[in-house]
N, C-alpha and C positions, 0 to 999 in steps of 0.2 A: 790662413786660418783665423778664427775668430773676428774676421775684418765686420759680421752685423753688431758687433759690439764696439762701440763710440769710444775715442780715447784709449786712455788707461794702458799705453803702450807698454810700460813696465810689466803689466800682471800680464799682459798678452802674450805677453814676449817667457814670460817666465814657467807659465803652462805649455807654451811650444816649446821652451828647450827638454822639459820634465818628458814630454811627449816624442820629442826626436828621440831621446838617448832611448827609450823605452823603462824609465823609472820615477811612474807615475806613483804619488803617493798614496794607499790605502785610504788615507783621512785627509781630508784640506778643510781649511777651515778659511769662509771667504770674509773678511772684517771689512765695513766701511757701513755709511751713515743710511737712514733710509729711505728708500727712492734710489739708488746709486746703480742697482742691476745687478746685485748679490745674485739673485733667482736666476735671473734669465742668464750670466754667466756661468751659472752651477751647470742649468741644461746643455749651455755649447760643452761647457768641460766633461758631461756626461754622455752626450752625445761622441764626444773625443775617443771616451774608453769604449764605448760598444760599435763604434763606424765600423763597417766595412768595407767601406772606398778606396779606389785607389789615390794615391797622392796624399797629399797632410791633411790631417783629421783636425775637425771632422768636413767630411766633404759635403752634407747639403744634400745630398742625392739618392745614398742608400735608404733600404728600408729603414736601418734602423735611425738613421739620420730624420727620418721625415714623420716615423711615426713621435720621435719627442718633440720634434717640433708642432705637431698636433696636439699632447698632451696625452699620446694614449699608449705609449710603450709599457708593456706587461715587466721587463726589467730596470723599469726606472720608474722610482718608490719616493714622493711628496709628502715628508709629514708637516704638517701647516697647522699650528698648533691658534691660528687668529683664526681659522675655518672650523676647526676642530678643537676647544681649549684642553680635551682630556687625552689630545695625542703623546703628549708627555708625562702621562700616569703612568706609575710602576708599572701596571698590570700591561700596558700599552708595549712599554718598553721591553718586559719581559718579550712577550708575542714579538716585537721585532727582533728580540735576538734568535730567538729559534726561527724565524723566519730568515734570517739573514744565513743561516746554516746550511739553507737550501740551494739545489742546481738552478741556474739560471733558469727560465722560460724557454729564449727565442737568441738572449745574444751571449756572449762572451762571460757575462758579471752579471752581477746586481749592482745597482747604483743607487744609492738612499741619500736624498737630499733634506736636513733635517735644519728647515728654516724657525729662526730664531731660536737658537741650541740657548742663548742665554736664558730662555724662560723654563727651562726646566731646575727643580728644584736641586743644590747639592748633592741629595739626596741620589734623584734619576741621573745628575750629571753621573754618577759613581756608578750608577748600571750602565751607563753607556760608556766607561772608559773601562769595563770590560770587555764590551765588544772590541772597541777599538784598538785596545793594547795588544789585541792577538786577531786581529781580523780571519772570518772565514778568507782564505783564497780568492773567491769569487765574488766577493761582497767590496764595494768601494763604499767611502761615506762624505757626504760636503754638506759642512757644516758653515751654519751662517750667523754673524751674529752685527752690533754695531760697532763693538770694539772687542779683541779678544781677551781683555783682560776682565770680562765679564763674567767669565767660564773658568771654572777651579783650573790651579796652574798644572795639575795632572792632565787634565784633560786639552789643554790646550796644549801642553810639551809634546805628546802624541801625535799633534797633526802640523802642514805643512801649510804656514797663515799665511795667504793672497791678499792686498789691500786693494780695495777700491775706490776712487777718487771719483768725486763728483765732476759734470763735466763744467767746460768754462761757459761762463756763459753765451757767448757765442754762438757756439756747437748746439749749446742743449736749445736756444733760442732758434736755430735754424731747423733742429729734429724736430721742435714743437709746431713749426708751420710745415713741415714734409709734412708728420704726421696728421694735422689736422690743417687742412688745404685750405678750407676756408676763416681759419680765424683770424682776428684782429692782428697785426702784428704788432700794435703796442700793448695788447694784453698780452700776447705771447712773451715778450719782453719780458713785461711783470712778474709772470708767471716764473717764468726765468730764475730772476733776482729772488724773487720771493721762496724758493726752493733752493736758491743757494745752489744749483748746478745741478740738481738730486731729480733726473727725466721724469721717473716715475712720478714723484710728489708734483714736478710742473705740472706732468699731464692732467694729475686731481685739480690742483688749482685752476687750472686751464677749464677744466671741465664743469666743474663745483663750486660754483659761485657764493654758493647760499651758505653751506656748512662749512667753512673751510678753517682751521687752525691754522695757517700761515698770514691769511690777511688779518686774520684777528693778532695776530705776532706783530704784523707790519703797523698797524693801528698803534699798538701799546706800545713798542720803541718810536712812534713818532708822537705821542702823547709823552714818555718820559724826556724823552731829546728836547722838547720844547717845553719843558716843565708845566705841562697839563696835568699835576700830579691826580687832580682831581676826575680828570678826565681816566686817565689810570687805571684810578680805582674800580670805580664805575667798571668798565671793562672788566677786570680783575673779580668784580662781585657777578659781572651776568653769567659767569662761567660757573660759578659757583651754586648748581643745581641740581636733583636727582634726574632729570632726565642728559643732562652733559657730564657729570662725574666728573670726580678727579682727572682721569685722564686726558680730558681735554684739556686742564688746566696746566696740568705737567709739558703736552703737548705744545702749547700754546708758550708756555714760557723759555722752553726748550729751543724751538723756532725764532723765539726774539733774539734767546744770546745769540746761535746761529746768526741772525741778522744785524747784529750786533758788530762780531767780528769781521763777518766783510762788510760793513763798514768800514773797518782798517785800511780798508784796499782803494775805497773811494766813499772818505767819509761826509763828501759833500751830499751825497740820499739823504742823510738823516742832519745836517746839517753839525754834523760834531766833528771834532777834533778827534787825531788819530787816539789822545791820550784821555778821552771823553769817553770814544768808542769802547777801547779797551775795560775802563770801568764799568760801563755800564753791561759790557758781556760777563765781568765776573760777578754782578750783583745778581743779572740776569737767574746765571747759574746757578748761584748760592741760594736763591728762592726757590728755583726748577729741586734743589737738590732737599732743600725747609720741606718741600711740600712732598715730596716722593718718602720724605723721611714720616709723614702725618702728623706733621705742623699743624693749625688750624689752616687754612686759607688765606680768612681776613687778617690773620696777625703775621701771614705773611706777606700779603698784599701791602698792608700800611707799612711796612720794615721796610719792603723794597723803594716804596714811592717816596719816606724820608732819605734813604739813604742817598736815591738818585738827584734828590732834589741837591744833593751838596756834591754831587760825583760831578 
């Protein structure tokens, strides 16, 4: 069971025991960073509850096994609030509760996978830990976030948290040339590292040369590592635009601590020291967290590039 999903033996291992005994939890809530396979794990674990196959679920072969694997099972329900921003509105949430009251379609359950639960407001969080304190019967929910301490502690005591683990690089180094047969295999590398193990985000990277927030990551820890504070900045100010927004700068800085700390593990890439590393992931942070707070930018940019210049 779950052997298309990489790694991560602990979580595999711990939805196959929930699944043998047959005490599968109403609510899961899947935590880890992103790119890591939140999603495509929610679907094996969904596919788990509606199989019909014989042998350990899910088997890969039933209908309902093939149609989530298509994307188009009528009782397995995708809210995706980055395709959709107002899938997390009251009015939204209301509508999936009364929806989630309802008989199945075609399988066993309903199955609602409600990726990035952290971006709904306290507020929705409090309408959806209605649903979930007393679930319909039929109704399962996998909820997805980056960490679960994201999510009011009601609503995360509720459900049954799975972590997921980025993979080594290695692994995600060799899925990145299975996957893409022809590329380079020193970008694939890259690509690798520069994701921190996170498939998904390799595969952007890998793909996405032009737009990417990780190489801009990699850039700016190898610009502070070598006290290019100047250089830094510079970087630090081109992000700083109406058509890239904040969020890419959040992104961007967020990616450096990230790269930062593995560093730790082999901090000859960036040429630092394990106890350089480590600093310069909590400065990293400490700006990702200035700026998420509506700091100005530049007054956070020049905070960071003094402090590093003495870390």
């Amino acid at each position: 069971m779950f052997e298309p999903f990489l790694e991560n033996q602990r979580a595999r291992q711990m939805l196959s025991n929930m699944l043998s005994v047959g005490r599968l939890p109403h609510t899961l809530l899947l935590e880890g960073p992103e790119g890591c396979g939140k999603r495509t794990f929610g679907a094996l674990a969904a596919a788990s509850i509606l199989c019909t196959g014989d042998g350990p679920r899910p088997c890969g072969a039933c209908a309902h096994c093939r149609k989530i694997a298509a994307g188009c099972h009528p009782d397995f329900l995708v809210c995706d609030p980055w395709a959709d921003p107002k899938v997390y509105a009251a009015d939204a949430i209301r509508a999936l509760r009364r929806e989630a009251a309802l008989a199945p379609n075609e399988g066993c359950a309903r199955v609602y996978l409600l990726a990035g639960a952290h971006l709904m407001s306290p507020q929705n969080q409090n309408l959806i830990l209605k649903l979930i304190e007393e679930p319909p019967g039929s109704s399962f929910f996998i909820l997805t976030a980056p960490n679960r301490f994201l999510l009011l502690p009601t609503v995360r005591s509720r459900a049954v948290t799975v972590t997921l683990e980025p993979l080594s690089h290695g692994c995600c180094t060799a899925e990145l040339l299975r996957r893409s047969p022809g590329a380079d295999p020193a970008e694939a590398d890259r690509a690798a590292a520069l994701a921190c193990g996170c498939l998904g985000r390799a595969l952007d990277i890998l793909h996405n040369t032009e737009d990417c927030p990780e190489r801009d990551a990699d850039r700016l820890l190898r610009a502070l590592a070598a006290g290019r504070e100047y250089d830094a900045l510079a970087l630090l100010a081109g992000l700083e635009s109406p058509k890239k927004g904040r969020d890419r700068s959040l992104r961007v800085l967020d990616a450096a601590g990230q790269l930062a700390r593995r560093a730790l593990a082999g901090p000859e890439r960036y040429g630092m020291t394990p106890v350089r590393a480590a600093a310069m992931a909590a400065l990293l942070d400490q700006a990702r967290d200035r700026a998420a707070g509506n700091a100005g930018l530049p007054l956070v940019a020049a905070a960071l590039c003094a402090a590093a210049a003495g870390a």
